[in-house]
N, C-alpha and C positions, 0 to 999 in steps of 0.2 A: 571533690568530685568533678567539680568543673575543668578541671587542671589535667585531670585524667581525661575526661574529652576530648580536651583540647590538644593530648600528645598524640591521643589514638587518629581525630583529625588528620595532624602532620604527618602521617607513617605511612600515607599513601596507599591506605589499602583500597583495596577496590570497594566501592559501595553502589548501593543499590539505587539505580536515579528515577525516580518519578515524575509522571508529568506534572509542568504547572497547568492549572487552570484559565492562568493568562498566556499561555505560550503563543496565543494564537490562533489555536484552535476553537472552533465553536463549543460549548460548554457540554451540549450532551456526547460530542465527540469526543471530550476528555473523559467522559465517563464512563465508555463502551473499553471493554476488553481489549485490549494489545494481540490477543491471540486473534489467528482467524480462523475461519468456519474450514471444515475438511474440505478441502479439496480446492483453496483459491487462497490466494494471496495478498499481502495488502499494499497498496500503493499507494502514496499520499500527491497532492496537487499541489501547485506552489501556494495555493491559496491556504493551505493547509486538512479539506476537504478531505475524509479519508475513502478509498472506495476499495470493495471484494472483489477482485480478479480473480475468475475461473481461471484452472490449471491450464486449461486445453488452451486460453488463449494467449498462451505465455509462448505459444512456439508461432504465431502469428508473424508476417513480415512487421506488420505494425506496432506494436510491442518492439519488436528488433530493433528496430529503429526508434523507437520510444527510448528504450533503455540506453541507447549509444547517445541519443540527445543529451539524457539526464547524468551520462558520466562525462561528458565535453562541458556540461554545463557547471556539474555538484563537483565532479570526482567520484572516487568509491569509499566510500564512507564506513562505516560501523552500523549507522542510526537506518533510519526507516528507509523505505526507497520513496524519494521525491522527485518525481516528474517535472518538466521546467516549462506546468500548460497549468492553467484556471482551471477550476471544475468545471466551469460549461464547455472551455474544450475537450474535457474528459468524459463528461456523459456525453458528447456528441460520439469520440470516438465509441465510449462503449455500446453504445446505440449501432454503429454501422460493426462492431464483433460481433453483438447479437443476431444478428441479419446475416452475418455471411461464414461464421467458425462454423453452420453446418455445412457448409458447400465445400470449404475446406478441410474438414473431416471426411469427405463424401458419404456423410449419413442425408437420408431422406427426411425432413422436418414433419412429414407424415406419421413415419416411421416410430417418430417421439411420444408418442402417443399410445396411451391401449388404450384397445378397441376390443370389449368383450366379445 
């Protein structure tokens, strides 16, 4: 049986890769879903930190230029997309999308809101 393993091993099929728990990630982050929530995407920090990017702010100059950083930096890889910033410069930036992807949408931040 082991022998059979071990040719199937060799044959180069494709298989299925899981995270380690030591990868470096913090441990309840190895344990949240790989999928993301509708409608945002996921970006990881060099620190490993994973965060939920809304769609809308995917067409951002900021982002643009996030992304161009992270393939100068990584390449274009297969694996997750990784940013070449710490997660406090990541909540910073997401902090100042929060604040201004409505002004760049031209919605009114009033607007977001019912009001019976």
């Amino acid at each position: 049986m082991a022998k059979k393993w071990q040719r199937m091993s060799s044959t180069g099929r494709p298989r299925i890769a899981t995270a380690r728990r030591d990868a470096g990630l913090d441990i309840n982050e190895a344990c949240r879903t790989s999928v993301a929530e509708k409608g945002h995407c996921v970006v990881y920090s060099i620190d490993g930190k994973r965060f939920m990017v809304p769609l809308a702010y995917l067409s951002s100059r900021i982002f643009g230029e996030l992304f161009k950083m992270s393939e100068e930096e990584f390449g274009l890889t297969r694996g997750p997309i990784v940013l070449p910033f710490d997660a406090i410069f990541m909540e910073y930036v997401m902090s100042l999308l929060r604040r201004r992807v409505s002004e760049e949408l031209g919605i009114d931040p009033s607007s977001m809101y019912y009001d019976p």
